[in-house]
KEZA-663484 format. One record per residue (C-alpha): x, y, z. Coordinates in steps of 0.2 Angstrom, whole numbers, padded with zeros to 4 digits, always signed. Each point is the difference from the previous one (the first is absolute). Layout:
N
XYZ ...
***
This chain:
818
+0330+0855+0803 -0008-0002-0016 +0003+0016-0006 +0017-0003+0003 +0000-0017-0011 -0007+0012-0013 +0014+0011+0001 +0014-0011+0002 -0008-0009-0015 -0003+0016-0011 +0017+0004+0003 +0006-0017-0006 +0010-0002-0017 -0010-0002-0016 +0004-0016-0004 -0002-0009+0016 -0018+0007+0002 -0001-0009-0018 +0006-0017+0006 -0013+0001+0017 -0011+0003-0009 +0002-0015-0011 -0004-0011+0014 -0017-0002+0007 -0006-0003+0016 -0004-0018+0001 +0014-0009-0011 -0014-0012-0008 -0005+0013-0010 +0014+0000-0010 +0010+0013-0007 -0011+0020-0003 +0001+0000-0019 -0003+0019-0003 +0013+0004+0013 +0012-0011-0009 -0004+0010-0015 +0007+0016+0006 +0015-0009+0010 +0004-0007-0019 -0005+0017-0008 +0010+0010+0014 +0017-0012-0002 +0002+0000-0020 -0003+0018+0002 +0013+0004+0013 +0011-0015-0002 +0015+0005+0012 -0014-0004+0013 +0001-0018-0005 +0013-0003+0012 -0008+0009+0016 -0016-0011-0007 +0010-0013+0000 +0008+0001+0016 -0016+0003+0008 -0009-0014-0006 +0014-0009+0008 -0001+0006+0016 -0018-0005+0000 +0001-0017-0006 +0015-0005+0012 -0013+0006+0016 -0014-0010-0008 +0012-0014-0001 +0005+0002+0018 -0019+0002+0007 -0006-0015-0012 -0010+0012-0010 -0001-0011-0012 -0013+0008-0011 +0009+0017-0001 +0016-0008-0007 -0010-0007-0012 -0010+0016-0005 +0021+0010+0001 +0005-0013-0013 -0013+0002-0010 +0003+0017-0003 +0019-0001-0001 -0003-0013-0013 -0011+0014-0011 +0011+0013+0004 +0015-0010-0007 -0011-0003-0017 -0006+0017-0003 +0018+0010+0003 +0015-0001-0010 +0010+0015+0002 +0019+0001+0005 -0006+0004+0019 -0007-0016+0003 +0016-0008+0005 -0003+0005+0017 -0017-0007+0001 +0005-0017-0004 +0013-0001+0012 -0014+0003+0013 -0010-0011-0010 +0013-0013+0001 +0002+0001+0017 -0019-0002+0004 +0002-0014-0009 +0016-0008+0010 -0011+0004+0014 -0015-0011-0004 +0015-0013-0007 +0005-0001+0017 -0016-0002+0010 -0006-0017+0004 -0017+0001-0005 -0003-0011-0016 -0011+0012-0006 +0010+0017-0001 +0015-0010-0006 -0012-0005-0016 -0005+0020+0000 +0016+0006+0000 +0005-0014-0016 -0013+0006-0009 +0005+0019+0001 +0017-0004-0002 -0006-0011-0017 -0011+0016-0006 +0016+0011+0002 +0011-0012-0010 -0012+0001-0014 +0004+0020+0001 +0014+0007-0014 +0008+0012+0009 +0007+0017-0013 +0018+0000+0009 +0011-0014+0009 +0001+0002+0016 +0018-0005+0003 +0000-0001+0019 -0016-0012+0006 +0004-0017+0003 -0012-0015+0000 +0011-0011+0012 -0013-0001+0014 -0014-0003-0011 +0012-0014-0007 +0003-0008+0017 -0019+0001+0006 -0010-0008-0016 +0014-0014+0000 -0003-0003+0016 -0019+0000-0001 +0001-0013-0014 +0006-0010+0013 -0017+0003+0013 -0001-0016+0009 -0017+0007+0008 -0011-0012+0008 -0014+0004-0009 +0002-0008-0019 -0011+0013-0007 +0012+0016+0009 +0017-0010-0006 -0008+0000-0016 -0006+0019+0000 +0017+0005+0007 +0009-0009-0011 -0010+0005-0016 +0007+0019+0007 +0017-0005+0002 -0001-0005-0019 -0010+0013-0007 +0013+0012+0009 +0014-0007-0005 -0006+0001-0019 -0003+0019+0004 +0018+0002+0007 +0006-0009-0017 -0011+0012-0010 +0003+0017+0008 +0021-0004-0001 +0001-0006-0016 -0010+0016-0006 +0013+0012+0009 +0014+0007-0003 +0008-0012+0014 -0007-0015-0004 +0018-0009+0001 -0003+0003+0018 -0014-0015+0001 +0012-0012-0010 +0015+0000+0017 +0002-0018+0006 -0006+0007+0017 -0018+0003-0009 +0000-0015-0012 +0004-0011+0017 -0015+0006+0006 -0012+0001-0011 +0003-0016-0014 +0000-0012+0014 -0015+0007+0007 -0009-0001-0017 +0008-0019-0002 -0009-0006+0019 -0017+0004-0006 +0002-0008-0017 +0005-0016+0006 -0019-0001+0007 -0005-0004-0016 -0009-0015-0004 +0002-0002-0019 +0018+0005-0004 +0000-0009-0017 -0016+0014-0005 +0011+0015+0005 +0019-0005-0008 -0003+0005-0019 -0001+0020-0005 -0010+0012+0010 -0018-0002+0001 -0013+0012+0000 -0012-0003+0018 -0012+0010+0005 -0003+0012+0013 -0009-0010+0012 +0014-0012-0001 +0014+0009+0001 -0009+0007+0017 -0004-0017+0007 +0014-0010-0004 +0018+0006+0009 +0009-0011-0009 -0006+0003-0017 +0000+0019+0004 +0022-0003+0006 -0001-0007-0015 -0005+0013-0012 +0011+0012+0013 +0016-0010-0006 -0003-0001-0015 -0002+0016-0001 +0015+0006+0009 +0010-0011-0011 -0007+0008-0015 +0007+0016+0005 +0017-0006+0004 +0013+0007-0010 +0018-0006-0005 +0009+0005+0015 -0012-0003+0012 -0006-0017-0007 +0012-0011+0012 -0006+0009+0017 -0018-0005-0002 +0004-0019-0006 +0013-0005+0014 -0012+0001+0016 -0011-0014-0011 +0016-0011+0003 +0001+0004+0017 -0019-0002+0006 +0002-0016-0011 +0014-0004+0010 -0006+0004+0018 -0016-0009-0003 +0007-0014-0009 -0010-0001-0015 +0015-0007-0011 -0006-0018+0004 -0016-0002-0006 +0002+0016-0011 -0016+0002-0007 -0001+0015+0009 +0015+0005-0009 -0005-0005-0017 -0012+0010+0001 +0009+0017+0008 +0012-0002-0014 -0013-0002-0014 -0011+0014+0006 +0020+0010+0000 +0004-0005-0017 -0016+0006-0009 -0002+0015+0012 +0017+0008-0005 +0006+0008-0018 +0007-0013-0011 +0018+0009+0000 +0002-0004+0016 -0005-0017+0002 +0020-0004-0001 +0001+0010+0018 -0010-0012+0010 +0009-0017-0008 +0017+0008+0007 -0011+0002+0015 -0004-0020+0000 +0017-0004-0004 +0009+0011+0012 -0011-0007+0013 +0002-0018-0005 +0018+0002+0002 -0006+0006+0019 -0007-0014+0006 +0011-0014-0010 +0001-0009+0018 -0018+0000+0002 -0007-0016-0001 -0005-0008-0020 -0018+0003+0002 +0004+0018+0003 +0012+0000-0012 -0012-0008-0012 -0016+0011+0005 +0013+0017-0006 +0003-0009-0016 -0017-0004-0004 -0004+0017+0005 +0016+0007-0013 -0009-0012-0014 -0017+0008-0001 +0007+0017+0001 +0012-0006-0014 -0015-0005-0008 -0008+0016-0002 +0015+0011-0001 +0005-0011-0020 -0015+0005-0004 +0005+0019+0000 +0019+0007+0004 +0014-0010+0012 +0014+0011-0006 +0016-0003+0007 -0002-0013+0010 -0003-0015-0009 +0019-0006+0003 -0002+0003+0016 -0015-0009+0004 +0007-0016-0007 +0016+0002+0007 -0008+0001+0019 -0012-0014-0003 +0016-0011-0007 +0009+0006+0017 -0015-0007+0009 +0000-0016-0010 +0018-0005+0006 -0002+0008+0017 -0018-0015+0001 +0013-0012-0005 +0011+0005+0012 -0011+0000+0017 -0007-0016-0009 +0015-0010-0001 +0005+0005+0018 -0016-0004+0005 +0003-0017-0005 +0018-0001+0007 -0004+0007+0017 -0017-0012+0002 +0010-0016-0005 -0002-0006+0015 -0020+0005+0005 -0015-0003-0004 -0004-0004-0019 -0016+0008+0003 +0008+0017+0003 +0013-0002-0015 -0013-0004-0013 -0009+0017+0007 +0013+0011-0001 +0005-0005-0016 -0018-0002-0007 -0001+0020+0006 +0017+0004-0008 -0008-0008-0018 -0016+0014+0003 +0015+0013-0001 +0007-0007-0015 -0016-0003-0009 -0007+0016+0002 +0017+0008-0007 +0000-0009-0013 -0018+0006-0005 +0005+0017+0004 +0013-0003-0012 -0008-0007-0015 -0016+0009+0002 +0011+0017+0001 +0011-0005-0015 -0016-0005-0011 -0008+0013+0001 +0016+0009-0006 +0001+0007-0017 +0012-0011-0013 +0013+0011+0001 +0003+0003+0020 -0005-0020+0001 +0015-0004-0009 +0014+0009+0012 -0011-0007+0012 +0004-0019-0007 +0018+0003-0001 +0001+0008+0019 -0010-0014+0007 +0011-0011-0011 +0017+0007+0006 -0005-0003+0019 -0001-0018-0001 +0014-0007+0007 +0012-0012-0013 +0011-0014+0010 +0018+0004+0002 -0001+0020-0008 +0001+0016+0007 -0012+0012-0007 -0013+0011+0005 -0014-0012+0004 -0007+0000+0017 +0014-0006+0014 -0003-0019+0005 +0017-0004+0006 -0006-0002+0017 -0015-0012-0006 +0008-0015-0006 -0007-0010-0015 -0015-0002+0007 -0003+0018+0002 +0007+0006-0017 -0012-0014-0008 -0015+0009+0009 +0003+0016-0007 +0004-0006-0017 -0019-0007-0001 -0008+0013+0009 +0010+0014-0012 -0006-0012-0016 -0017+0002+0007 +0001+0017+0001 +0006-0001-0017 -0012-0010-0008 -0014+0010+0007 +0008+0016-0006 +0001-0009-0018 -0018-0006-0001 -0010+0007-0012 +0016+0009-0009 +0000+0003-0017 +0016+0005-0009 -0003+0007-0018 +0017-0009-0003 +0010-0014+0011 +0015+0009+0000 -0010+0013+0010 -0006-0015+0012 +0016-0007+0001 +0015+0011-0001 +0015-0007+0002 +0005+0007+0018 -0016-0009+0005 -0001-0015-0010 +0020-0006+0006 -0004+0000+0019 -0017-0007-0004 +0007-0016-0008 +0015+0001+0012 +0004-0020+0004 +0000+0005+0019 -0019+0001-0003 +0000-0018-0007 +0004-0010+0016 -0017-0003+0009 -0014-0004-0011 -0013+0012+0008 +0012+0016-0007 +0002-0008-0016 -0019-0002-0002 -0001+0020+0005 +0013+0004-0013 -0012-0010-0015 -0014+0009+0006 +0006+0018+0001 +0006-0004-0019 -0017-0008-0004 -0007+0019+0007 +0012+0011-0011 -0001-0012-0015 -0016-0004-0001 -0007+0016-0009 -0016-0007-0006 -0006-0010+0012 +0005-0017-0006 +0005-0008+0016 -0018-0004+0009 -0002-0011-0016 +0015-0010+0001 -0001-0003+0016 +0006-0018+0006 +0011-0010-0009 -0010-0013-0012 -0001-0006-0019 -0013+0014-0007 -0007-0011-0015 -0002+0015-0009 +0007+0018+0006 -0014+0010-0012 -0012-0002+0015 +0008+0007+0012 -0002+0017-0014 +0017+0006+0002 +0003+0019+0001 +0016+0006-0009 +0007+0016-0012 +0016-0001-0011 +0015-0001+0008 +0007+0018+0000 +0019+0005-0006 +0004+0004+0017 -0005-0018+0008 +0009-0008-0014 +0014+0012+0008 -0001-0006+0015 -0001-0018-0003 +0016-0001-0009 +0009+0011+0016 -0011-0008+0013 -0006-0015-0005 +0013-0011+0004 -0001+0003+0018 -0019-0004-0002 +0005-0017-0006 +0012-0003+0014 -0014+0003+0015 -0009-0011-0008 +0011-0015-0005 +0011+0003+0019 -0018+0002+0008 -0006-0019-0009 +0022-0007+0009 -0008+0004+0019 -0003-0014+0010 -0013+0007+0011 -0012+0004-0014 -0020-0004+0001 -0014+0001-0010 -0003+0015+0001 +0017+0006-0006 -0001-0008-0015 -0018+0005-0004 +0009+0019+0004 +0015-0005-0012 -0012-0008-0014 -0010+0018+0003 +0014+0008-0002 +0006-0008-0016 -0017+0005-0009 +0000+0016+0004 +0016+0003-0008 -0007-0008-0014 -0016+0010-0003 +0007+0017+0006 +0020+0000-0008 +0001-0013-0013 +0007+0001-0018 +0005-0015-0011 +0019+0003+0010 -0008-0002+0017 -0010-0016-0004 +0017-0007-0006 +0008+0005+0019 -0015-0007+0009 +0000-0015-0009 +0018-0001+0002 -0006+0002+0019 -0012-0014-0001 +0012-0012-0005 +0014+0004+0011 -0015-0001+0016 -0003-0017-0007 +0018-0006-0002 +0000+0005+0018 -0010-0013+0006 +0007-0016-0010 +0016+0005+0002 -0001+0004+0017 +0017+0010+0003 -0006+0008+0017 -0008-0016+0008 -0016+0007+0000 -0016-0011+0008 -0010-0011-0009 -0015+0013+0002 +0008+0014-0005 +0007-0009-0015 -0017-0006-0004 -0004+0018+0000 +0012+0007-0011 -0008-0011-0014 -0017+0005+0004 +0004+0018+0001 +0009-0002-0017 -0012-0009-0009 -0016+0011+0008 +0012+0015-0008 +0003-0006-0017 -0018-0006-0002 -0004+0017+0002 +0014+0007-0008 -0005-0011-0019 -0018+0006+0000 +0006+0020+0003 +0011-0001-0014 -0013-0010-0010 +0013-0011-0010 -0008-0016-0004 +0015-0012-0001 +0007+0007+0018 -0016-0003+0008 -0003-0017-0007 +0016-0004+0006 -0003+0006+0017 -0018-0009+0000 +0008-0015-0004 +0013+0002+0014 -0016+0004+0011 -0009-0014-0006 +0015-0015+0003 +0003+0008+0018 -0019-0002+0005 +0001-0019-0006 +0018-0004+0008 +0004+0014+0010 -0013+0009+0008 +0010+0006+0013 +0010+0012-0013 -0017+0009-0001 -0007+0015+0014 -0016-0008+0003 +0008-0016+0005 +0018+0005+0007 -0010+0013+0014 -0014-0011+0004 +0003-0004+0020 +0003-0017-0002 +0010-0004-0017 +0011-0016-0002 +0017+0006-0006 +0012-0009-0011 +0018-0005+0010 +0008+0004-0017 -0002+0009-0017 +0017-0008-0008 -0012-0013-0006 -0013+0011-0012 -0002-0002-0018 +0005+0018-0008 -0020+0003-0007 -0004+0005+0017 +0012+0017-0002 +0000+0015-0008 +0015-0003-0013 +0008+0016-0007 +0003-0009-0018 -0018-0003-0004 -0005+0018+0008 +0013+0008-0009 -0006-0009-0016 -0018+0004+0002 +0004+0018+0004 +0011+0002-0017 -0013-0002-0010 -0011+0013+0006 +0015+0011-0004 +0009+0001+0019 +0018+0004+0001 +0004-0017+0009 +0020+0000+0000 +0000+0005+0016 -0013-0018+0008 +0018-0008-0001 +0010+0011+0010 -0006-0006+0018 -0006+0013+0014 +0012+0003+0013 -0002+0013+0013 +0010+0015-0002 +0014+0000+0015 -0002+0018+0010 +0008+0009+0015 -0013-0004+0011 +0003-0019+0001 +0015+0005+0010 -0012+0009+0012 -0011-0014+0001 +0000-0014+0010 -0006-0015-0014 +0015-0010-0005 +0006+0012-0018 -0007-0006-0016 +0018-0002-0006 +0014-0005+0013 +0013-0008-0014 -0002+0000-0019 +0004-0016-0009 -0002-0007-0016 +0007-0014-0010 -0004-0001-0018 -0007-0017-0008 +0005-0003-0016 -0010-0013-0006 +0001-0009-0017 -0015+0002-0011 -0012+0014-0001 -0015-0008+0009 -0011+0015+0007 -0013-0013+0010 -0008+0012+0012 +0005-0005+0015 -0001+0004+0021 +0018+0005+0003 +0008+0007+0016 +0008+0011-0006 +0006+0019+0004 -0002+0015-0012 +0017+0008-0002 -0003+0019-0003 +0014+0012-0004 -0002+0010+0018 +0004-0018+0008 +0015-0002-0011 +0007+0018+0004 -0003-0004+0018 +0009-0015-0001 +0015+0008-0009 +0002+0015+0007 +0000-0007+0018 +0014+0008+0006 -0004+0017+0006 -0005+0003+0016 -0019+0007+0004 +0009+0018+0007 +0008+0001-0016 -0018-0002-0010 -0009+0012+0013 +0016+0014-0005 -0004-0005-0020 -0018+0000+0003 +0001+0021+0010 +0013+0003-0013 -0011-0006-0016 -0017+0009+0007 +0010+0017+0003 +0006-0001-0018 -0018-0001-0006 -0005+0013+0010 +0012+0012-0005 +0008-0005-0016 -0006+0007-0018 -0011-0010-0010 +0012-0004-0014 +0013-0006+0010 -0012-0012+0008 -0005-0008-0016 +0018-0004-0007 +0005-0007+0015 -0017-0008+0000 +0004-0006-0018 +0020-0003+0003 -0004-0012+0015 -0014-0010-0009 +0011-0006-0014 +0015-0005+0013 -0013-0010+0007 -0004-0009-0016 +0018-0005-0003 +0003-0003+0017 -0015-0014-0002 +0009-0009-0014 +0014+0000+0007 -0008-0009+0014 -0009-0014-0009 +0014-0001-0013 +0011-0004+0014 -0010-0010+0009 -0013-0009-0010 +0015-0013-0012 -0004-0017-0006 -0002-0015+0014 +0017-0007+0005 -0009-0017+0003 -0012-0010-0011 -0015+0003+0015 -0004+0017-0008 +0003+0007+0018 +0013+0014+0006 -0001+0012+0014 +0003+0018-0001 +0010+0009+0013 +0000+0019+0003 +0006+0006+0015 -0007-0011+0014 -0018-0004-0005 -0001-0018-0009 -0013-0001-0015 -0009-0016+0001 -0008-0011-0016 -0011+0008-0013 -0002-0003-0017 +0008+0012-0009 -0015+0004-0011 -0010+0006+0015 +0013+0013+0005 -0009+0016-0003 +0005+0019+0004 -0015+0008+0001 +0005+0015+0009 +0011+0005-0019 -0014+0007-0007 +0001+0013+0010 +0013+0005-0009 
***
């Protein structure tokens, strides 16, 4: 029988004597080395033997497995594993496939032990660049089995650790050996990222120290990356994303959404913080806007969840915002502030019927809902205003205006965010939280000019009335001004309304008012003054509005005024003033009281930033009365908690006001144009008093001219209204109906649209000198000598009555703009 055996195996092919003879008799041995020699020597040299080897080797390893021969299967790899690194011919496409499935074949065992083997070959073959593509082998087993090993639940902690470790390491050699062939877009199908990114995102939520592992990729060492699962799924998905590739970007971030999701790690989110961190520095820079759609799209899945949900996605969107300014955003900036603004009225919504629905339950459960609906709100407003900070200037300024023109304006239609269903109460939430937003996108802004800051579409809705109503918007509106204003950091030091005793301390920082500020001023600046003076008129006003309004008035001072500018605010101050002793709109005591202090703490600081000695004397001595018989006309008294208020201020002696005749006096001496102290302020009249709901500045226009005997000029408190030319016009031309002015207005715009230049100017020119003799025909007809001796007639035009003034205080101070 035995020379049989030595027949049967002297006839035996070549190469499978080569391959017995690599295994010795008893398996500790280990593999024969000199045999291996001249298996390796024999397969580079005939290498379309390599799949017969191959093949062969198979067979033997598949019977070892069966029998349990565990030491031969081990002695088989070995040896496939050398023949792998020392071939790389054409013909050795065939070999791996057997390789590959001697690898399935340990894969598929249950023996802890061979599944670790078979990883390990399976890694070494990864490592291998192949010379051709091999356009027909598929990886989707080996996909499916290291996923599923990195889920080992073994009993044993120390084999679920050394199986997992394998699942991991294999995975990363899937990853590798795709994303250097040919068909490496094969790895990146939603069937294999479903697979493998959640399997990779169950072993790194085992790590302990997730704060240590969020910034850029670190470098661990070897014995780490073997120990610790989690940190070695780690480095694996960071690695895969670092190879993903524009079109293939999306597949391998949406299965983080849905582990996040069937786990419930949106609430805490820590885990998903960090997910997103480890995402955004792991990925190229360009496409860093890919995975914000990816937030965004998924916040708008799950806009029913609950608001810790809700806000645990949103926290997530910020950091990733926060590291994707840093480099490219690209397209999506709109749309990232349009989704969170959707989300801020939708959190306004569920809150509002929350509070409907629960009326009648428990106030406990009310308070909670609403308290978690606030979470939503705040954290999109952070997103917001961190995202727009971090904005350059000129993307933060379309950014300003599309946040501007979504907050909703009482009884318009425009293309704000929709509130109709909302009510007043709703509309007034998302007013503050859009000004929020706002004034957190303005923070920190620095305009190289105002105009920049504040262009006209942006600065008309921001000063809309409708904005006036409720003393919390009006104190957002100051501030968002204060942010875009305030180019040289001026406003921590004038913080707080009070009498600075002397306003070098506080080291002022200022330049020279450019040409284009001055521009803007004499465009703009009117509507400045009438936030300001219409802000001072509201009933609801605190402390802290005025110390905004006083800011406010400062600020305009340092950054934007020339000698023509100090004249308007003074004019300001003093028409703030008479509105507390005259008292047209019933205001309270305090807010009276208030008035005063705000003017005075203004003009105090006002005299000492223009440095003219008489007006600052003046001013100190008004100061100085007021602290003696008055204090309560001063900040640090008027805001004190408790403050003993006056019933009346009919009764006070004139030293204990600001009068225009002895500013206007001190000022003309230091070489101030001062004609214009005696024209009184009055608010300009604008189309969006009709769209507000305050009672209009002027309902009727009356005057009655006073001709008094004598000229005595006695400076005196008068109630009295200016008369200005628009008023006048108004009150004449009083017939035409508004549809008729909206066709002359359309009609009037087309033909500066389309018209030539020249024509323009001589109609221009033709239509100013009508109006000049129309106006003296106007006073010639009107203004004739009093029929009685009491110096009193009264003027009719039209309907309107004009009540008593004397008849050298009628002024027309809007003429010299023609």
């Amino acid at each position: 029988s035995a020379g049989v055996c030595c027949c049967c195996a002297a006839l035996r092919p070549r190469y499978k004597r080569l391959v017995d003879n690599i295994f010795p008799e008893d398996p500790k041995d280990g593999l024969v080395k000199a045999d291996m020699e001249k298996l390796t020597f024999y397969a580079v040299s005939a290498p379309e033997k390599l799949d017969r080897i191959g093949a062969y080797l198979a067979e033997r390893l598949s019977r070892d497995v069966v029998r349990h021969r565990y030491g031969y299967v081990l002695i088989a790899m070995e040896a496939l594993d050398q023949l792998l690194m020392a071939c790389h011919s054409q013909s050795i496409k065939p070999f791996v496939e057997s390789f590959l499935h001697m690898v399935a074949k340990l894969l598929e065992s249950g023996e802890p032990k061979l599944q670790v083997l078979g990883t390990n070959s399976f890694v070494k073959f990864a490592n291998i660049e192949e010379d051709t593509p091999s356009y027909h082998r598929r990886y989707d087993f080996f996909v499916s089995r290291f996923s599923a090993m990195c889920h080992s639940c073994d009993p044993d902690p120390e084999v679920q650790t050394e199986i997992r470790i394998a699942g991991i390491r294999g995975i990363q050699g899937v990853v590798r050996k795709t994303v250097n062939d040919e068909l490496r877009a094969t790895i990146w199908e939603p069937q294999h990222m479903d697979k493998i990114v959640p399997s990779l995102l169950f072993n790194m939520q085992k790590i302990e120290d997730i704060d240590s592992r969020t910034g850029p990729p670190s470098s661990p060492t070897g014995g780490e990356k073997e120990e610790n699962p989690a940190l070695l799924a780690e480095n694996c998905f960071r690695e895969l994303l670092g190879r993903a590739t524009f079109g293939n970007m999306n597949n391998a971030v949406r299965p983080v959404f849905a582990h996040l999701d069937h786990h419930r790690l949106w609430d805490p989110n820590e885990f998903a913080v960090s997910c997103f961190k480890i995402i955004m520095y792991s990925i190229q820079a360009q496409y860093s806007h890919h995975v914000i759609q990816e937030i965004l799209g998924h916040l708008d899945v799950r806009k029913r969840d609950s608001p810790r949900v809700r806000a645990g996605i949103i926290q997530v969107l910020l950091e990733a915002v926060a590291i994707a300014a840093k480099g490219s955003i690209g397209p999506t900036v709109l749309e990232v502030f349009n989704t969170l603004l959707k989300h801020l009225r939708i959190s306004v919504d569920f809150e509002l019927s929350d509070r409907r629905s629960s009326a009648g339950s428990a106030a406990f459960s009310t308070s909670s809902k609403e308290s978690d609906e606030r979470i939503v709100q705040n954290a999109i407003i952070q997103t917001i205003g961190f995202f727009g900070s971090n904005l350059p200037d000129y993307q933060r300024s379309e950014i300003m205006m599309f946040i501007m023109g979504k907050v909703p304006v009482l009884g318009t239609t425009s293309q704000s965010l929709d509130t109709s269903h909302l009510g007043d109460l709703g509309t007034r939430r998302i007013q503050i939280m859009l000004l929020r937003s706002l004034l957190m996108v303005t923070s920190g802004y620095k305009a190289t000019t105002i105009s920049n800051a504040l262009p006209p579409p942006f600065l008309d809705p921001l000063l809309s009335p409708s904005l006036m109503e409720d003393s919390e918007l009006r104190q957002l509106v100051l501030e968002i001004l204060h942010n875009l204003i305030d180019r040289h950091d001026n406003r921590a030091k004038l913080r707080g309304i009070r009498i600075i005793p002397d306003v070098s301390d506080l080291k002022i920082k200022r330049d020279k008012i450019s040409r284009q500020d001055v521009s803007f001023m004499k465009k703009h600046g009117q509507q400045l003054y009438r936030h300001i003076y219409l802000g001072c008129k509201e009933e609801d006003n605190v402390q802290k509005n005025f110390e905004l309004l006083f800011t406010s008035l400062a600020l305009t001072t340092i950054e934007l005024a020339n000698e023509e500018v100090v004249i308007d605010l003074i004019r300001l101050a003093i028409a703030l003033q008479d509105i507390a002793i005259i008292n047209e709109d019933n205001l309270p005591m305090f807010n009276r009281c208030g008035v005063m202090a705000l003017v005075a703490a203004y003009l105090n600081f006002l005299s000492q930033m223009i440095a003219v000695p008489a007006f600052c004397q003046h001013v100190s001595k008004v100061i100085e009365s007021r602290s003696l018989e008055a204090s309560y006309f001063l900040p640090e008294t008027v805001f004190k908690d408790k403050c003993n208020l006056p019933k009346s201020l009919e009764k006070h002696e004139k030293d204990l006001f600001f009068l225009t005749n002895q500013i206007a006096e001190s000022l003309g001496g230091s070489g101030y144009n001062v004609e214009r102290l005696s024209i009184p302020y009055v608010p300009q009249v604008t189309d969006e008093d009709r769209l507000s709901r305050r009672k209009s500045i002027v309902d009727t226009v009356s005057i009655q001219v006073d001709i008094l005997p004598g000229n005595n000029t006695e400076d005196k408190i008068d109630n009295t209204e200016e008369i200005t030319f628009e008023a006048l016009k108004k009150a004449i031309d009083n017939n035409g109906l508004e549809e008729q002015e909206k066709e002359k207005r359309r009609l009037v715009i087309e033909k500066f649209q389309k018209a030539p230049f020249e024509e323009i100017a001589a109609q221009c020119e033709t239509k100013a000198n009508l109006l000049h003799d129309r106006l003296a025909q106007i006073l010639e007809l009107t203004i004739r000598p009093p029929p009685s001796p009491s110096g009193t007639m009264t003027i009719t035009a039209g309907h309107a009555h004009y009540h008593s003034v004397p008849v050298y205080e009628m002024k027309f101070p809007d003429l010299c703009v023609y």
